[in-house]
OpenMM code with the backbone's topology and positions (N, CA, C; nanometers):
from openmm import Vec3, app, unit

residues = "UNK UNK UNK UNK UNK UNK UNK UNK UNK UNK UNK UNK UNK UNK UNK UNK UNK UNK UNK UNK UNK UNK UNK UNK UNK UNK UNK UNK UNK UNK UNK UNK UNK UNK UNK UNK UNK UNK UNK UNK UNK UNK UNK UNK UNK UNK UNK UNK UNK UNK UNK UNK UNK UNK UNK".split()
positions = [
    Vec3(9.2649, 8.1569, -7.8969),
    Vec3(9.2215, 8.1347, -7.7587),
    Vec3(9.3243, 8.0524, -7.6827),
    Vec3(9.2783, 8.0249, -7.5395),
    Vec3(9.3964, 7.9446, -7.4771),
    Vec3(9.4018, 7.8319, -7.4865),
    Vec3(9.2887, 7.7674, -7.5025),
    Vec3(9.2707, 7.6307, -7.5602),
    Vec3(9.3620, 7.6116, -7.6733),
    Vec3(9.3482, 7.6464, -7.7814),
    Vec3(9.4637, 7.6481, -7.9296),
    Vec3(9.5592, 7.6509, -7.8338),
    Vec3(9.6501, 7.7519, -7.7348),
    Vec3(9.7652, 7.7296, -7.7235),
    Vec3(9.8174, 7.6436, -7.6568),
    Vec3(9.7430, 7.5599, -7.5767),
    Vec3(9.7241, 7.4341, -7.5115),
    Vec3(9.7559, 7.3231, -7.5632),
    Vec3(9.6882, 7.3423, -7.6469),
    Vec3(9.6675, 7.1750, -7.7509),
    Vec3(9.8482, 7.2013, -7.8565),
    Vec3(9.8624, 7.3240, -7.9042),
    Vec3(9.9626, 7.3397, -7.9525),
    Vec3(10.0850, 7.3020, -7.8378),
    Vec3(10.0693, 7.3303, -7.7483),
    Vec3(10.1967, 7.2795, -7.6113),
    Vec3(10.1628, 7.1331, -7.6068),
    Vec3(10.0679, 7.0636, -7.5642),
    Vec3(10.1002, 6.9124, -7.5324),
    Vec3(10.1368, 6.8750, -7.7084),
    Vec3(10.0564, 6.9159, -7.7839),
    Vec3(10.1090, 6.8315, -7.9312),
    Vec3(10.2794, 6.8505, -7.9151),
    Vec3(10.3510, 6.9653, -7.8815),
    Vec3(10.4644, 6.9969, -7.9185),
    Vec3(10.5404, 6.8488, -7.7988),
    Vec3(10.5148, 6.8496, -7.6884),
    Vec3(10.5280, 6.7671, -7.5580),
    Vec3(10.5519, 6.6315, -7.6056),
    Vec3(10.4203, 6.5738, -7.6800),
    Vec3(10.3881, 6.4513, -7.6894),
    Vec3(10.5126, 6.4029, -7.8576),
    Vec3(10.5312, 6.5319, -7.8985),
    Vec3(10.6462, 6.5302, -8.0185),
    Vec3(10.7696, 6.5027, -7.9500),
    Vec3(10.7662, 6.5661, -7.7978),
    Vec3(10.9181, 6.5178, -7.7769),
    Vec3(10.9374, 6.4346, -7.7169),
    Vec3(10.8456, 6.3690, -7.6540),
    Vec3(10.8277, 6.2465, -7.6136),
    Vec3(10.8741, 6.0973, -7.6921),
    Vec3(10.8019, 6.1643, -7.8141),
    Vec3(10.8192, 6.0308, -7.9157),
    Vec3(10.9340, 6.0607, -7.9666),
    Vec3(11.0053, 6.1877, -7.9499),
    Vec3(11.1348, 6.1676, -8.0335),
    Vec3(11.2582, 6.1063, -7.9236),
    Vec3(11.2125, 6.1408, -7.7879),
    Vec3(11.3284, 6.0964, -7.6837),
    Vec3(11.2862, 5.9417, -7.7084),
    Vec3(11.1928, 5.8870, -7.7215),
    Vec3(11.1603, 5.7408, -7.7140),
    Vec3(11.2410, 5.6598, -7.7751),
    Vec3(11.1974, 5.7638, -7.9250),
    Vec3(11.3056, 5.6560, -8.0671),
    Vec3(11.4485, 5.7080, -8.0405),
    Vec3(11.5234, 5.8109, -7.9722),
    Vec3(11.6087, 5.8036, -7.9418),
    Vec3(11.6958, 5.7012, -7.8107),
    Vec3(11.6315, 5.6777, -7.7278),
    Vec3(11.6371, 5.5723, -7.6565),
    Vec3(11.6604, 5.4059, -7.6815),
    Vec3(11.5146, 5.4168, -7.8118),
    Vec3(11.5321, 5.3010, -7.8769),
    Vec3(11.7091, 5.2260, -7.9749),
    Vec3(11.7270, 5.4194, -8.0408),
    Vec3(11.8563, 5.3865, -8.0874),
    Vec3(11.9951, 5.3761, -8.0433),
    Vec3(11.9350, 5.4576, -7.9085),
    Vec3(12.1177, 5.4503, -7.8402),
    Vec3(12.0847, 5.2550, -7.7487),
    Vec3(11.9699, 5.2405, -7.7419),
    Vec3(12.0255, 5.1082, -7.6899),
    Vec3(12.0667, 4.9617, -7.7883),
    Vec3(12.0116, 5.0351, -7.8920),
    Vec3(12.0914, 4.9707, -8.0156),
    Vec3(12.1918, 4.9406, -8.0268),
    Vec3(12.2698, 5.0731, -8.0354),
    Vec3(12.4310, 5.1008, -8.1302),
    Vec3(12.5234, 5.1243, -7.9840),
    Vec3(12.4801, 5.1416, -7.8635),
    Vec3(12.6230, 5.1554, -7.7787),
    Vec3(12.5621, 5.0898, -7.6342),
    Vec3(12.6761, 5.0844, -7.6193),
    Vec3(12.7497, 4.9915, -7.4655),
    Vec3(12.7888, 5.1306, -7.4032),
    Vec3(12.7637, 5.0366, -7.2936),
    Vec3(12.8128, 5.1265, -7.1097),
    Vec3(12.7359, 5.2481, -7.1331),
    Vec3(12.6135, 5.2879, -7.1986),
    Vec3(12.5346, 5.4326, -7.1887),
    Vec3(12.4083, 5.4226, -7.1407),
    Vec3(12.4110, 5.3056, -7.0424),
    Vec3(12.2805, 5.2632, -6.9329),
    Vec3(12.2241, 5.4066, -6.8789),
    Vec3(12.3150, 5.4951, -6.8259),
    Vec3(12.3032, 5.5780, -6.7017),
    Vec3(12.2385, 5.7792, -6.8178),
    Vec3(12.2555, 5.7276, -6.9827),
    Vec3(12.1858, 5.7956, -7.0466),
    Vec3(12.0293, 5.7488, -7.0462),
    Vec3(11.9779, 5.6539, -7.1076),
    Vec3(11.9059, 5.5701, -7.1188),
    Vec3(11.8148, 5.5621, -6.9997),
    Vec3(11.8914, 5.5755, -6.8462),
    Vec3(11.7485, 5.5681, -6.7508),
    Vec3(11.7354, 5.7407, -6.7176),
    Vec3(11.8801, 5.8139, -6.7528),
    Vec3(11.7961, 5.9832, -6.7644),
    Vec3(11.6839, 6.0144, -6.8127),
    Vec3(11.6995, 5.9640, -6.9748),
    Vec3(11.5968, 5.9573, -7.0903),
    Vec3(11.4563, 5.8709, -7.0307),
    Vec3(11.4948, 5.7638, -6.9820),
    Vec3(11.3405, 5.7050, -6.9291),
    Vec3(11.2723, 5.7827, -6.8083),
    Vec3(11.3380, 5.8704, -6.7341),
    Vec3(11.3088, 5.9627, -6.6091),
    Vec3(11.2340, 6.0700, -6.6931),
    Vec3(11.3557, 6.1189, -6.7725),
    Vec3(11.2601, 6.2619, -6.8636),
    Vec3(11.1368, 6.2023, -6.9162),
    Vec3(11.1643, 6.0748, -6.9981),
    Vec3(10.9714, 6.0751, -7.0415),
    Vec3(10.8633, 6.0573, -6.9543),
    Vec3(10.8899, 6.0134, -6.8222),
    Vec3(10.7911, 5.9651, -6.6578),
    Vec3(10.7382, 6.1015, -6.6209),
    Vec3(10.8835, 6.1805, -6.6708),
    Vec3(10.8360, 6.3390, -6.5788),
    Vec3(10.7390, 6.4005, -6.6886),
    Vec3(10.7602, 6.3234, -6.7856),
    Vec3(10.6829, 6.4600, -6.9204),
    Vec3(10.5062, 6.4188, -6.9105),
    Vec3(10.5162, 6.2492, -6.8925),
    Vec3(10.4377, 6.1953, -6.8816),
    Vec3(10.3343, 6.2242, -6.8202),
    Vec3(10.3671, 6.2276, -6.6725),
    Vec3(10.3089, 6.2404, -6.5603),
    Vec3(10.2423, 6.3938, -6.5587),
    Vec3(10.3024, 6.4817, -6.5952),
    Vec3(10.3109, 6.6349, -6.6370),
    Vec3(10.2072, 6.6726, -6.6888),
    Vec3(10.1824, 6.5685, -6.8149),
    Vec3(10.0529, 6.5845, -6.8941),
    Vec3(9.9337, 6.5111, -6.8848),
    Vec3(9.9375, 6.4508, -6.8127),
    Vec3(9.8074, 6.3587, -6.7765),
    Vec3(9.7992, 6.4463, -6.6550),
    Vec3(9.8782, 6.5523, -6.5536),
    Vec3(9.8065, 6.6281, -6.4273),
    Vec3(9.7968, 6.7597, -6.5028),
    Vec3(9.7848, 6.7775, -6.6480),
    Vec3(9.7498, 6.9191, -6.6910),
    Vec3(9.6265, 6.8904, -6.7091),
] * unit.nanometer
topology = app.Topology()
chain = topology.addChain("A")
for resn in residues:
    res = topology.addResidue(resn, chain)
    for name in ("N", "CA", "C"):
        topology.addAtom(name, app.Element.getBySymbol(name[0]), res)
């Protein structure tokens, strides 16, 4: 049904969410001067965010 394919899309969503997160977490770790990655990455998770709380 469409429901299953629903829940299968935000699960997949909310997977990449948490993987851009811990990626975020690690590039602000290990490197310098990659601010202007880092607020891309915080934009992409606002937009994914926002995306799924108006689905």
């Amino acid at each position: 049904s469409s429901t299953t394919e629903l829940s299968k899309i935000s699960a997949i969503q909310s997977g990449i969410v948490s993987d851009v997160a811990a990626l975020a977490k690690d590039m602000s770790k290990y490197t310098h001067g990659q601010d202007e990655m880092k607020v891309l990455l915080e934009k992409l998770l606002l937009e994914m965010k926002t995306k799924n709380s108006a689905s």
